[in-house]
PDB file with one MODEL, atoms N, CA, C and O in Angstrom:
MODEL        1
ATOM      1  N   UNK A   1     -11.077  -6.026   7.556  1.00  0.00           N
ATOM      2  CA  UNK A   1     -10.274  -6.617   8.591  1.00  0.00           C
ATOM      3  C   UNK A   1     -10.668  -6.036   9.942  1.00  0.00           C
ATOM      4  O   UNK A   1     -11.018  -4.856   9.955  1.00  0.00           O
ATOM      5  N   UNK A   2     -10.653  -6.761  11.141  1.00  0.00           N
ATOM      6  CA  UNK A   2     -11.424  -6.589  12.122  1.00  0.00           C
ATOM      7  C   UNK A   2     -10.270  -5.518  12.900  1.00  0.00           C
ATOM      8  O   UNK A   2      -9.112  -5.880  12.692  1.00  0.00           O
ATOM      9  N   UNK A   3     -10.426  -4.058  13.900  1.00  0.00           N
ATOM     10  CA  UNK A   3      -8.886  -3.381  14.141  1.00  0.00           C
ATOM     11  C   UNK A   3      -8.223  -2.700  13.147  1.00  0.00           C
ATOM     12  O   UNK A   3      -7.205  -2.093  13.481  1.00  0.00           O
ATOM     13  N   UNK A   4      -8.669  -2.660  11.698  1.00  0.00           N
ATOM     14  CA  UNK A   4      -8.200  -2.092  11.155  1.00  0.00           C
ATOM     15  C   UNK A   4      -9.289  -0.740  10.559  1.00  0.00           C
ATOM     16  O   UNK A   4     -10.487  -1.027  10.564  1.00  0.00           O
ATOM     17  N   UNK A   5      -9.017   0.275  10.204  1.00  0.00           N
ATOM     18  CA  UNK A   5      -9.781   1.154   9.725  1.00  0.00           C
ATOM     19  C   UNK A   5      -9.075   1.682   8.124  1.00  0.00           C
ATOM     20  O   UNK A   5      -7.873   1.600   7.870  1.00  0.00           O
ATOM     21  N   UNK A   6      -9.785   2.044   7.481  1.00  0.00           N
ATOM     22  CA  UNK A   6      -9.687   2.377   5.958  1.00  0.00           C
ATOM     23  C   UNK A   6      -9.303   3.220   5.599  1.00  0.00           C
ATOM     24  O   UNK A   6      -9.439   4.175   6.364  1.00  0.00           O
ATOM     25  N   UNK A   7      -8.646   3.486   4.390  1.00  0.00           N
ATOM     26  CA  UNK A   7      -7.814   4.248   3.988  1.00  0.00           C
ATOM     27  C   UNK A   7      -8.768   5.714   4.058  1.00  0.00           C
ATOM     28  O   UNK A   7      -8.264   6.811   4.295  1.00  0.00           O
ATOM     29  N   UNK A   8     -10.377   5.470   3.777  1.00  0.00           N
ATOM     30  CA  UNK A   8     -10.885   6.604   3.533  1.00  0.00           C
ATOM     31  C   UNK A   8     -11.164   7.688   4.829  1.00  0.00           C
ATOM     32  O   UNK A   8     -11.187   8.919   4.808  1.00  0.00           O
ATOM     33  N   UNK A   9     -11.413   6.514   6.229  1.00  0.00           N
ATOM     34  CA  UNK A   9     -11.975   6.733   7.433  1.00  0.00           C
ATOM     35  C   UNK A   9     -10.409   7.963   7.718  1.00  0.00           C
ATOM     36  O   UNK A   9     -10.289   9.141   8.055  1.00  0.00           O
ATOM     37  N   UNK A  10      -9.655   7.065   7.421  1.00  0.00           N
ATOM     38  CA  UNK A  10      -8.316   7.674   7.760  1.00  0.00           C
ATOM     39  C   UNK A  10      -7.907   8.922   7.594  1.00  0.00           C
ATOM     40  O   UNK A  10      -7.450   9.652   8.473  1.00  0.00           O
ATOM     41  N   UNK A  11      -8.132   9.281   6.001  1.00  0.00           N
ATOM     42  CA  UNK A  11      -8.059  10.402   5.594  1.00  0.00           C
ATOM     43  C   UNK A  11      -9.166  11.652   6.226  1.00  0.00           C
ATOM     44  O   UNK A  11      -8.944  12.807   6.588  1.00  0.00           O
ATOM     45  N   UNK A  12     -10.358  10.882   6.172  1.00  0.00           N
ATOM     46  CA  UNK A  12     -11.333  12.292   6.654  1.00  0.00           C
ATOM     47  C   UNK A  12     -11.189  12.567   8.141  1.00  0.00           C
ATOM     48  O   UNK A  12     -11.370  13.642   8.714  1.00  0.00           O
ATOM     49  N   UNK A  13     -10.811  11.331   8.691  1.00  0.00           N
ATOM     50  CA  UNK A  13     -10.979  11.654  10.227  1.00  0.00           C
ATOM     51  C   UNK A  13      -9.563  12.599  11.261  1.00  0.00           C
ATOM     52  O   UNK A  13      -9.746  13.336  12.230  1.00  0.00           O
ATOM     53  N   UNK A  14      -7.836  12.106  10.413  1.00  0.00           N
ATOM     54  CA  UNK A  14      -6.820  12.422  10.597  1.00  0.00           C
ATOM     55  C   UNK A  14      -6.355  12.989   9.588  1.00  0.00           C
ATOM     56  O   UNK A  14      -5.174  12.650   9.662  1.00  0.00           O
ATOM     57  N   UNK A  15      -6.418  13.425   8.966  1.00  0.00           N
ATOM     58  CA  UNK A  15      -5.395  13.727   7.728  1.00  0.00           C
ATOM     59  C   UNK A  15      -4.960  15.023   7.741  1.00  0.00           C
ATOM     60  O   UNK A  15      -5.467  15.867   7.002  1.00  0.00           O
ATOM     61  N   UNK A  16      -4.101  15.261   8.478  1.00  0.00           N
ATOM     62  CA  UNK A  16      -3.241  16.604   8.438  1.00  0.00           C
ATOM     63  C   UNK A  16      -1.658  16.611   8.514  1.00  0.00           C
ATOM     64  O   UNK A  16      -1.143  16.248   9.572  1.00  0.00           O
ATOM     65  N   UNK A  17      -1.117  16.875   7.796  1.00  0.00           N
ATOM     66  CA  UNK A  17      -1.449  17.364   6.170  1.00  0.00           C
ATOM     67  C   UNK A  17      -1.520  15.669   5.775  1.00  0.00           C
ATOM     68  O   UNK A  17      -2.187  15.440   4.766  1.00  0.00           O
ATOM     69  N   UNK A  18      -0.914  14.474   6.451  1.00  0.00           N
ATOM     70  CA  UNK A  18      -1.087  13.267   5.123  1.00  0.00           C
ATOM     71  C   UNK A  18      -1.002  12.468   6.208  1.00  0.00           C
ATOM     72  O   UNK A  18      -0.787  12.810   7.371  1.00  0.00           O
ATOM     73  N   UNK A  19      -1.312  10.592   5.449  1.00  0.00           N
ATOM     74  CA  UNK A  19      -1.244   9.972   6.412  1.00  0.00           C
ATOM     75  C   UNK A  19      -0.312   8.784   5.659  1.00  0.00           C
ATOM     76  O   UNK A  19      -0.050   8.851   4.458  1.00  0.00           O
ATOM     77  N   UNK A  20       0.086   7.841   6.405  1.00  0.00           N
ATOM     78  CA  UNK A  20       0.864   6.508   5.692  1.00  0.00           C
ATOM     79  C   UNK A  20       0.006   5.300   6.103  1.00  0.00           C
ATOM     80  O   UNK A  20      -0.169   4.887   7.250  1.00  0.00           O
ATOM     81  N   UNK A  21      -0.570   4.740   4.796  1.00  0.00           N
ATOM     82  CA  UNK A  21      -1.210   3.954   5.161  1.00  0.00           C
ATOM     83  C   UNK A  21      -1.389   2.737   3.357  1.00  0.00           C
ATOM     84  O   UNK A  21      -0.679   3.129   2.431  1.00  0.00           O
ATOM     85  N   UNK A  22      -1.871   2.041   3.203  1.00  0.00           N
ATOM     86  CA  UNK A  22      -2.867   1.304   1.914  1.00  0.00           C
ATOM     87  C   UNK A  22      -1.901   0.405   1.829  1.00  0.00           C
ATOM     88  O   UNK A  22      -1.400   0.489   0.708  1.00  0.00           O
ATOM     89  N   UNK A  23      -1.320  -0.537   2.564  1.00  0.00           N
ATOM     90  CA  UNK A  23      -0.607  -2.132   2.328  1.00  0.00           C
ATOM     91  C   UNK A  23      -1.229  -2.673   3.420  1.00  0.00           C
ATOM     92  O   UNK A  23      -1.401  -2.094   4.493  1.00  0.00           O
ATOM     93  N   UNK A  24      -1.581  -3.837   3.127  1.00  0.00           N
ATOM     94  CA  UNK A  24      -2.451  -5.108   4.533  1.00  0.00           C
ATOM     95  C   UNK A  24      -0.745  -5.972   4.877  1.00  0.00           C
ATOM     96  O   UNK A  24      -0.458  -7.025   4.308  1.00  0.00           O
ATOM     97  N   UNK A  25      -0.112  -5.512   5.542  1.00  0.00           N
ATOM     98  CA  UNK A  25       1.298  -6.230   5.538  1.00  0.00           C
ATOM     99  C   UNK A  25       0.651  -7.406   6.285  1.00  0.00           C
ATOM    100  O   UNK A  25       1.513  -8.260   6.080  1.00  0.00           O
ATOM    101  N   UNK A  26      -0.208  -7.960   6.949  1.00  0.00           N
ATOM    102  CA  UNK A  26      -0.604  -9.285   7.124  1.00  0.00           C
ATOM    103  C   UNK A  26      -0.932 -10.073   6.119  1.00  0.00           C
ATOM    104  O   UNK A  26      -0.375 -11.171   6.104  1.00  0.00           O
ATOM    105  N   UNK A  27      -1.476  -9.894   5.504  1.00  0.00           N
ATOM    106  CA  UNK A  27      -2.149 -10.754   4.130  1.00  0.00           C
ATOM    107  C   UNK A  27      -0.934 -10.400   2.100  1.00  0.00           C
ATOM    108  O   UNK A  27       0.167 -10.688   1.632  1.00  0.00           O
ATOM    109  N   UNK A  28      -1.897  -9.829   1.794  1.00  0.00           N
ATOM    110  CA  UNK A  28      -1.986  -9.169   0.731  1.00  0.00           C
ATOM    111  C   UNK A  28      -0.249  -8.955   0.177  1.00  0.00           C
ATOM    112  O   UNK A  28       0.296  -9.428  -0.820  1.00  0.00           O
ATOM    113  N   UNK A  29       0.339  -8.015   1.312  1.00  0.00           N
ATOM    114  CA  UNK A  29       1.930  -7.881   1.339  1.00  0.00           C
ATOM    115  C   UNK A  29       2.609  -9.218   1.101  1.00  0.00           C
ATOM    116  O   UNK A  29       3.316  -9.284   0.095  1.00  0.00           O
ATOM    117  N   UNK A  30       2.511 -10.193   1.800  1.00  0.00           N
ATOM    118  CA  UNK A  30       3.296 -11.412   1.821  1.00  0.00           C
ATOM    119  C   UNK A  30       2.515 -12.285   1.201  1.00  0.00           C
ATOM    120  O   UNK A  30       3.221 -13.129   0.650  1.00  0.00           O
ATOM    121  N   UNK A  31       1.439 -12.462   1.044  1.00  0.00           N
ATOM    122  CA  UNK A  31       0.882 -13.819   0.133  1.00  0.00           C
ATOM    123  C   UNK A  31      -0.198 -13.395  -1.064  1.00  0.00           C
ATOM    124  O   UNK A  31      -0.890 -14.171  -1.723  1.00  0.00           O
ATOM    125  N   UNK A  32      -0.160 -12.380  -1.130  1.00  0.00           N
ATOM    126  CA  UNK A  32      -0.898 -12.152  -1.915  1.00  0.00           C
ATOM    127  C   UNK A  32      -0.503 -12.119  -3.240  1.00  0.00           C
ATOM    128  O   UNK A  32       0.612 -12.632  -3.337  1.00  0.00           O
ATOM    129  N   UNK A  33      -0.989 -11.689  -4.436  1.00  0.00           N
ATOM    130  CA  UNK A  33      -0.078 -11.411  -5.830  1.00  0.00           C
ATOM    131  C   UNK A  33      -0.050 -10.803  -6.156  1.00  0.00           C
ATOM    132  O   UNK A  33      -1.122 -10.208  -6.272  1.00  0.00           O
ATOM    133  N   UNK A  34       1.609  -9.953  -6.911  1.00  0.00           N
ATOM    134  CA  UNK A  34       1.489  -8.641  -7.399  1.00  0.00           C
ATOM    135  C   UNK A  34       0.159  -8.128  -7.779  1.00  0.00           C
ATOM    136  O   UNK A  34      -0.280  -7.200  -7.099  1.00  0.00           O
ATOM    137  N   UNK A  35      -0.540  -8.572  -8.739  1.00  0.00           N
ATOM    138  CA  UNK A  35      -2.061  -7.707  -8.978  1.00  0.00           C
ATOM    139  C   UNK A  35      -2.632  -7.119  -7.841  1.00  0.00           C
ATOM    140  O   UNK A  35      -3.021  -5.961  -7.688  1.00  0.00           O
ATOM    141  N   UNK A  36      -2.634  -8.515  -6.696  1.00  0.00           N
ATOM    142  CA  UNK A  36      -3.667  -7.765  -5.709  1.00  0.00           C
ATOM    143  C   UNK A  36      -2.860  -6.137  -5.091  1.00  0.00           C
ATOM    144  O   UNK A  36      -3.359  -5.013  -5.039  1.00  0.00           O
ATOM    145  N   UNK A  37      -1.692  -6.534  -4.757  1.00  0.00           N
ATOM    146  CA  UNK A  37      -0.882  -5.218  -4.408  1.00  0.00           C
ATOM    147  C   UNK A  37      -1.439  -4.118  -5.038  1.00  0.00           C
ATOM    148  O   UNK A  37      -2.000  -3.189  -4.457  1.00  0.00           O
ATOM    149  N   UNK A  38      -1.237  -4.262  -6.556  1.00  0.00           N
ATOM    150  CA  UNK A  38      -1.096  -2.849  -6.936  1.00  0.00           C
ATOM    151  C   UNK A  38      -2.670  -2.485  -7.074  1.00  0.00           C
ATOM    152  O   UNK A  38      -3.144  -1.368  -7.279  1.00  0.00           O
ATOM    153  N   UNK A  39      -3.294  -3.597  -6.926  1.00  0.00           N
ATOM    154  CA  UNK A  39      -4.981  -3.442  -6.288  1.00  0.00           C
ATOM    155  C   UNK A  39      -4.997  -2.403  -4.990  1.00  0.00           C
ATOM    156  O   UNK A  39      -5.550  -1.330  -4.749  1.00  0.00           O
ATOM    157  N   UNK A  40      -4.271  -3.123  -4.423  1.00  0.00           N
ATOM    158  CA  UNK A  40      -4.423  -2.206  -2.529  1.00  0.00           C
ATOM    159  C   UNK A  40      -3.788  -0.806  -3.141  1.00  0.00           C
ATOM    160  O   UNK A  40      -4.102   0.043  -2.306  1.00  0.00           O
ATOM    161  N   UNK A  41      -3.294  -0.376  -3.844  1.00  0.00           N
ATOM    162  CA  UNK A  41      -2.528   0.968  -4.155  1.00  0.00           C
ATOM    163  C   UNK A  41      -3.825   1.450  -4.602  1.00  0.00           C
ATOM    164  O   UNK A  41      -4.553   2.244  -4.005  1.00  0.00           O
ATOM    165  N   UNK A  42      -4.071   0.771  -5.938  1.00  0.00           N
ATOM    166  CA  UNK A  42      -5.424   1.928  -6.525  1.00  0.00           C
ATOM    167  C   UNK A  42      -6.133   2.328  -5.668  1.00  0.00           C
ATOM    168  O   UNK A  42      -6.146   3.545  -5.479  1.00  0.00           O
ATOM    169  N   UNK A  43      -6.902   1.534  -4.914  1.00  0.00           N
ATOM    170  CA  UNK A  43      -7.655   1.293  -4.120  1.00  0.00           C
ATOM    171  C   UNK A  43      -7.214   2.246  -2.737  1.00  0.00           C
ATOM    172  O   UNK A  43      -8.228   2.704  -2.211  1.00  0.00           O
ATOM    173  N   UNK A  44      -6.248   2.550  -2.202  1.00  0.00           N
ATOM    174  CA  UNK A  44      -5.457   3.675  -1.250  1.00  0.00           C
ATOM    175  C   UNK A  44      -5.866   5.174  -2.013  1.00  0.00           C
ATOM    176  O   UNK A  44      -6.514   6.118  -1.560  1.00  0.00           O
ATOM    177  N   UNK A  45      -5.210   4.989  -3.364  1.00  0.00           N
ATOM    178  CA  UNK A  45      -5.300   6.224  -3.837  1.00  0.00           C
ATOM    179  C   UNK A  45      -6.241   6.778  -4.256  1.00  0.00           C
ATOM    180  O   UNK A  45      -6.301   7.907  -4.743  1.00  0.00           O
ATOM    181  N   UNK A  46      -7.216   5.866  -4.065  1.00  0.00           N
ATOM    182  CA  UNK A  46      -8.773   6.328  -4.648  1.00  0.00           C
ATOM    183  C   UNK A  46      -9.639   6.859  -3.555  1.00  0.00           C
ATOM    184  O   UNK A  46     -10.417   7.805  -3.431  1.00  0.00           O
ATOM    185  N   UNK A  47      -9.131   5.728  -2.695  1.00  0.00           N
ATOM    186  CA  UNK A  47      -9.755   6.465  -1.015  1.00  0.00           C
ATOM    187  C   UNK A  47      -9.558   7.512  -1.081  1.00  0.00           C
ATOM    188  O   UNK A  47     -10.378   8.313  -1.529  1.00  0.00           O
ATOM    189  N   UNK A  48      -8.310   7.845  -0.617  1.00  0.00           N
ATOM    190  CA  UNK A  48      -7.252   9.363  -0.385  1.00  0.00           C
ATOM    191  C   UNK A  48      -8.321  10.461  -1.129  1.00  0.00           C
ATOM    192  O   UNK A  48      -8.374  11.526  -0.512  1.00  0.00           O
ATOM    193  N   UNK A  49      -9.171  10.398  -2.326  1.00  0.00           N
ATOM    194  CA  UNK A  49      -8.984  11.457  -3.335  1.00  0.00           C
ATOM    195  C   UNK A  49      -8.059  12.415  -3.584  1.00  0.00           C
ATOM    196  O   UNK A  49      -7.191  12.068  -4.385  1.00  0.00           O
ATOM    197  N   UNK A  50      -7.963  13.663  -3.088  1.00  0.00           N
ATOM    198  CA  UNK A  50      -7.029  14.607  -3.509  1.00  0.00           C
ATOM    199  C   UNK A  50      -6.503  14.795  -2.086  1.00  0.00           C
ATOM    200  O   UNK A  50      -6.309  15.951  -1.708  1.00  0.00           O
ATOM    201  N   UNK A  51      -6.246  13.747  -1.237  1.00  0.00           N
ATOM    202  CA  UNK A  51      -5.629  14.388   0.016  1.00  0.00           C
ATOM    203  C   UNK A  51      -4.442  13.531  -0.050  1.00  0.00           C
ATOM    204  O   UNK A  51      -4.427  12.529  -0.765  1.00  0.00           O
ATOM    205  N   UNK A  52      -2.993  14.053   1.000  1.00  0.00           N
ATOM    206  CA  UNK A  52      -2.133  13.366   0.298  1.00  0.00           C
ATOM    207  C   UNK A  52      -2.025  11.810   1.479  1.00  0.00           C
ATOM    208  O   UNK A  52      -2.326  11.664   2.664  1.00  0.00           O
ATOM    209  N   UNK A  53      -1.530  11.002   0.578  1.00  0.00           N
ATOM    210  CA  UNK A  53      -1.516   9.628   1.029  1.00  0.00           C
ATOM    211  C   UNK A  53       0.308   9.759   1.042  1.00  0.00           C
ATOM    212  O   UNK A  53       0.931  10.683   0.518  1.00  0.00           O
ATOM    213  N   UNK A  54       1.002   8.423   1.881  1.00  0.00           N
ATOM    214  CA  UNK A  54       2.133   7.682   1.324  1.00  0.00           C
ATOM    215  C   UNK A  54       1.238   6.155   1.619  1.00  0.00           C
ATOM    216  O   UNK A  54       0.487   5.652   2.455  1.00  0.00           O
ATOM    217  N   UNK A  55       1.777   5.901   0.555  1.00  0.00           N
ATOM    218  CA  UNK A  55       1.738   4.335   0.141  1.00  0.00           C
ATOM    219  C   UNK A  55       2.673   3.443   1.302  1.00  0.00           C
ATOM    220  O   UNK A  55       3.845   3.149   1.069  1.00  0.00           O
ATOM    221  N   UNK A  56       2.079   3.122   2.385  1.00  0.00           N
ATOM    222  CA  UNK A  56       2.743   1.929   2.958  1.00  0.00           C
ATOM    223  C   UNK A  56       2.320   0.658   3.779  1.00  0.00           C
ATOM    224  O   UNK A  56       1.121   0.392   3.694  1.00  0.00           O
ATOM    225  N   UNK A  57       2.844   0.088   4.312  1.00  0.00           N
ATOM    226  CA  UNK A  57       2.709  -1.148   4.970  1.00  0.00           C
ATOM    227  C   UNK A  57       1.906  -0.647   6.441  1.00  0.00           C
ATOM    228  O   UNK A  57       2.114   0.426   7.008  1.00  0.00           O
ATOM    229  N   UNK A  58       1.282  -1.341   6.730  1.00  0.00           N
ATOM    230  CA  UNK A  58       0.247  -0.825   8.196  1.00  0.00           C
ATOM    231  C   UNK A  58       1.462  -0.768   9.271  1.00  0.00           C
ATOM    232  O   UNK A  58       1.543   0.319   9.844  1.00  0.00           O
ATOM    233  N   UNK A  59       2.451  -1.772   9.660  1.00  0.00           N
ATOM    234  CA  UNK A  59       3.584  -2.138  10.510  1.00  0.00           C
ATOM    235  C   UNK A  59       5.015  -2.578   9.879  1.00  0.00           C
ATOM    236  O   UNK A  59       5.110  -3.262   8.860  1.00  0.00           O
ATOM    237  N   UNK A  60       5.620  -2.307  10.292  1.00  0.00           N
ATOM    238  CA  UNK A  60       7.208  -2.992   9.684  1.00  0.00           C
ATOM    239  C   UNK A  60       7.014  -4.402   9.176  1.00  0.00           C
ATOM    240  O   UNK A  60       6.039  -5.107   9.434  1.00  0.00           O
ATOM    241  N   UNK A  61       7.874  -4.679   8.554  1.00  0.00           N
ATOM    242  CA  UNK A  61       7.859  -6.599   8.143  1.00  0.00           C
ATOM    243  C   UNK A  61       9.002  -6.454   7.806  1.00  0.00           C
ATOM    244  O   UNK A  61       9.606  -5.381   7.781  1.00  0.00           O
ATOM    245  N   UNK A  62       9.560  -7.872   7.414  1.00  0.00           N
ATOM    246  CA  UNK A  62      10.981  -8.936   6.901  1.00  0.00           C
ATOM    247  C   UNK A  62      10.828  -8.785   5.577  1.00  0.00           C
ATOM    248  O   UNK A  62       9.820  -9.290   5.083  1.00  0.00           O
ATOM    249  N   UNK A  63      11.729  -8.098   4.739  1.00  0.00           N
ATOM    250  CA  UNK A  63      11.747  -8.061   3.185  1.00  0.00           C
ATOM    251  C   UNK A  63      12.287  -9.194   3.168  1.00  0.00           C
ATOM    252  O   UNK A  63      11.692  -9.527   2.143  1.00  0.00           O
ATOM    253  N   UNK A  64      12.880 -10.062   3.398  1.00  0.00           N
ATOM    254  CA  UNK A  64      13.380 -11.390   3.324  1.00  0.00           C
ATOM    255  C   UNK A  64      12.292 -12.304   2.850  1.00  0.00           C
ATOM    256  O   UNK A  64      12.204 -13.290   2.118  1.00  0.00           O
ATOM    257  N   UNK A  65      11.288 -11.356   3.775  1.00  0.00           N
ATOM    258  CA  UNK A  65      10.057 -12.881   3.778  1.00  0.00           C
ATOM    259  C   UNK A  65       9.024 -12.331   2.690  1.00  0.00           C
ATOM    260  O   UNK A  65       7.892 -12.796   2.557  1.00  0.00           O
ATOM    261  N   UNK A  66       9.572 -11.243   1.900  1.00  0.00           N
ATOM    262  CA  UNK A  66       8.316 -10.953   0.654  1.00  0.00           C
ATOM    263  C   UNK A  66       8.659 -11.363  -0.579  1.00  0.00           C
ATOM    264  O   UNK A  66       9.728 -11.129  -1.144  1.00  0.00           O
ATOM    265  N   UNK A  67       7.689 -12.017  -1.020  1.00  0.00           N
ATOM    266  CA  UNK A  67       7.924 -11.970  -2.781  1.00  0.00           C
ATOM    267  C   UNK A  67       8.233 -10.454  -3.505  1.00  0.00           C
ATOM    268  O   UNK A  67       7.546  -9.433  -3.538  1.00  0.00           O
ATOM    269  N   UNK A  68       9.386 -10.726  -3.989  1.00  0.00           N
ATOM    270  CA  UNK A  68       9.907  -9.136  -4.576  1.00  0.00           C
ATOM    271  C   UNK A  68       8.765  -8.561  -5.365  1.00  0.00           C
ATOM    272  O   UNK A  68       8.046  -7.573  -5.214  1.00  0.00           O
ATOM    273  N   UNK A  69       8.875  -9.858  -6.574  1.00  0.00           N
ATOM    274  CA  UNK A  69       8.022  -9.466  -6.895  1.00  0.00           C
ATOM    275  C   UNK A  69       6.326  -8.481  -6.640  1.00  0.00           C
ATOM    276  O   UNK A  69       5.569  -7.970  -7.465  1.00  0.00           O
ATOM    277  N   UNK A  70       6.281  -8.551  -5.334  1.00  0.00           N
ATOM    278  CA  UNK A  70       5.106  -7.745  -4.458  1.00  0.00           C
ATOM    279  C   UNK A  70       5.339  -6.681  -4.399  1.00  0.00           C
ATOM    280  O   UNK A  70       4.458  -5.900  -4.757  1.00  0.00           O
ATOM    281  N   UNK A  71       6.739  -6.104  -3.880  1.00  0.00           N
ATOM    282  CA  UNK A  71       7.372  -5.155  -3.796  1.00  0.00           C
ATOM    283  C   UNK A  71       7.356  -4.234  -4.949  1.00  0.00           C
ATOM    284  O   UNK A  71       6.830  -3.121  -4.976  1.00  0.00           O
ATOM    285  N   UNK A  72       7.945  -4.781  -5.823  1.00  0.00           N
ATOM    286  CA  UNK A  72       8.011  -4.477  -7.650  1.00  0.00           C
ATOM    287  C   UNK A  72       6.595  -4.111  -8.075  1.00  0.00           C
ATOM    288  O   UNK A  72       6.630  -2.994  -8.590  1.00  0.00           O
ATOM    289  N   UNK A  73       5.701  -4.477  -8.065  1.00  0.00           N
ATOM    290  CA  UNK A  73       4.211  -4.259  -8.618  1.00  0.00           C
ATOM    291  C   UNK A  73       4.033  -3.147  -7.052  1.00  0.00           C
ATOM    292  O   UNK A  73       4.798  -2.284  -7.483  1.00  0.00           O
ATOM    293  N   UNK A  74       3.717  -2.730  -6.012  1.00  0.00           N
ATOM    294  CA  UNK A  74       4.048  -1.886  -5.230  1.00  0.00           C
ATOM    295  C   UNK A  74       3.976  -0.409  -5.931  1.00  0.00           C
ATOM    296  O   UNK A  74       3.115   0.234  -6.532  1.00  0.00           O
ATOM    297  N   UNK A  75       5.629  -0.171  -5.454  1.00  0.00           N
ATOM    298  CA  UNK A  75       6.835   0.746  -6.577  1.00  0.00           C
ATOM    299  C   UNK A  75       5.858   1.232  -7.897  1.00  0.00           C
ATOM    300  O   UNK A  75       5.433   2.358  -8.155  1.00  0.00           O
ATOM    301  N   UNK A  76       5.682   0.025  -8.583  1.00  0.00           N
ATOM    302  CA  UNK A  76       4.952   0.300 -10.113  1.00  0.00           C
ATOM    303  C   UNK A  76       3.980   1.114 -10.001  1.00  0.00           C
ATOM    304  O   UNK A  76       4.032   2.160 -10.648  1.00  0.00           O
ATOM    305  N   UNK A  77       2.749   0.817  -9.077  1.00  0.00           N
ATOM    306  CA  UNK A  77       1.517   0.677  -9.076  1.00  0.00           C
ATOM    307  C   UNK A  77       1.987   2.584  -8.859  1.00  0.00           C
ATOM    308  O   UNK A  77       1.807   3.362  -9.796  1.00  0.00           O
ATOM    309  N   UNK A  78       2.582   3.063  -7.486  1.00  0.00           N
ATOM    310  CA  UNK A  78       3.215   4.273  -7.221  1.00  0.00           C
ATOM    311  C   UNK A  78       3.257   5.338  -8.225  1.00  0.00           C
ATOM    312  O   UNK A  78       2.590   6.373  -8.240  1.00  0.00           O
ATOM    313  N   UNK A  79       4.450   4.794  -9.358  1.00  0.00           N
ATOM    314  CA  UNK A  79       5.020   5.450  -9.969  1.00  0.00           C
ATOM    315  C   UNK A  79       4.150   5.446 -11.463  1.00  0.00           C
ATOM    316  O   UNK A  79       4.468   6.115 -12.446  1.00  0.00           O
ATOM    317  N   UNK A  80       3.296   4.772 -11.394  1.00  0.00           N
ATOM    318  CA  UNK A  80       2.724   5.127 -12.812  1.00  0.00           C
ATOM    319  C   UNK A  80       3.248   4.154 -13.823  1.00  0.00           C
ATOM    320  O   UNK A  80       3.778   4.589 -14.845  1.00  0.00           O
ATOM    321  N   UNK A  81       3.133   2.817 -13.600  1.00  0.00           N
ATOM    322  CA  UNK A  81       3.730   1.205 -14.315  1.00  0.00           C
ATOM    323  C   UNK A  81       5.436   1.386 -14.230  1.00  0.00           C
ATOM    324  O   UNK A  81       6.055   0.463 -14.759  1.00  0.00           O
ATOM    325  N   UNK A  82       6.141   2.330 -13.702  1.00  0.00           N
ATOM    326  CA  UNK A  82       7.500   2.127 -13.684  1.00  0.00           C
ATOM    327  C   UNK A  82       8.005   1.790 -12.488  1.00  0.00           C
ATOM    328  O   UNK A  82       7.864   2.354 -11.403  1.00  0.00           O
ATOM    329  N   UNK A  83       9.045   0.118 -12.984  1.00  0.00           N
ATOM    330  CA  UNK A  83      10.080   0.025 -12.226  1.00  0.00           C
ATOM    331  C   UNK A  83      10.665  -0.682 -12.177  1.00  0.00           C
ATOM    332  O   UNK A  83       9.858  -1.608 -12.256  1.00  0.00           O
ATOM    333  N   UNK A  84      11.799  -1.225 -12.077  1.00  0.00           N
ATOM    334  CA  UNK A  84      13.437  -1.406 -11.673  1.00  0.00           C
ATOM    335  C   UNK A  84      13.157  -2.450 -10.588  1.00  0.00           C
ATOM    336  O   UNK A  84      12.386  -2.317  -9.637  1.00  0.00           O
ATOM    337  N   UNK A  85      14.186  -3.893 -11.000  1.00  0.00           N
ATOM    338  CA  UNK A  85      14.448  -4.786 -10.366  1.00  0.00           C
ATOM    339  C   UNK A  85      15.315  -4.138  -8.823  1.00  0.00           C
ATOM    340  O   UNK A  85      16.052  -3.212  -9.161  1.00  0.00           O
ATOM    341  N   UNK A  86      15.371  -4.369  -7.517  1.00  0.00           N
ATOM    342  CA  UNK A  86      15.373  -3.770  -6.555  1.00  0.00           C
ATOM    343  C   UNK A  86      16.630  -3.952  -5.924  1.00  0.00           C
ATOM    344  O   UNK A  86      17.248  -3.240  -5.132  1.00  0.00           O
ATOM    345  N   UNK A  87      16.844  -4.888  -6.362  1.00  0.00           N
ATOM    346  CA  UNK A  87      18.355  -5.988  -5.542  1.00  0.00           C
ATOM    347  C   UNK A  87      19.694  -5.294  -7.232  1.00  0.00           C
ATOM    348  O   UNK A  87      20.865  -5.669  -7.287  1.00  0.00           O
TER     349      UNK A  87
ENDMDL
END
C-alpha cells in the first residue's frame, strides 16, 4: 500500500519497547474475510519476530461498519484459535 510502511520496517526502525500496528483498516478490516484477517495477524507476528507487537488497526474505524465476524477471527488469530461471540 502506497504511505504505508510494514510491520517489519516498523519494528526495526521504531520499536521501543513495542509498536501497534498489523490491521489494513482500509481494506482487509472491513471487506476482507475472516481468513484474510487472521492472515494480516500471522503475517504482523511474523514480521515482529521476537519484538513485541499489539495487534491493531492502522487508524480508528466504525465497529458498526465491520463484519464481526472480522473482528472474531482477529481476537482468534491473537489468542491462539480462541474466542467468544463479542456482543
Amino acid at each position: 500500500m502506497p504511505g504505508f510502511v510494514t510491520t517489519h520496517y516498523a519494528v526495526s526502525a521504531t520499536c521501543q519497547p513495542a509498536i501497534c500496528a498489523g490491521i489494513d483498516h482500509l481494506g482487509v478490516l472491513v471487506q476482507g474475510s475472516p481468513a484474510e484477517n487472521r492472515a494480516q495477524v500471522a503475517d504482523a507476528l511474523q514480521q515482529a519476530g521476537d519484538r513485541p507487537i499489539l495487534i491493531a488497526p492502522g487508524c480508528a474505524y466504525d465497529p458498526d461498519q465491520l463484519p464481526e465476524a472480522n473482528l472474531l477471527a482477529i481476537r482468534e488469530a491473537c489468542h491462539g484459535g480462541s474466542a467468544t461471540k463479542l456482543r
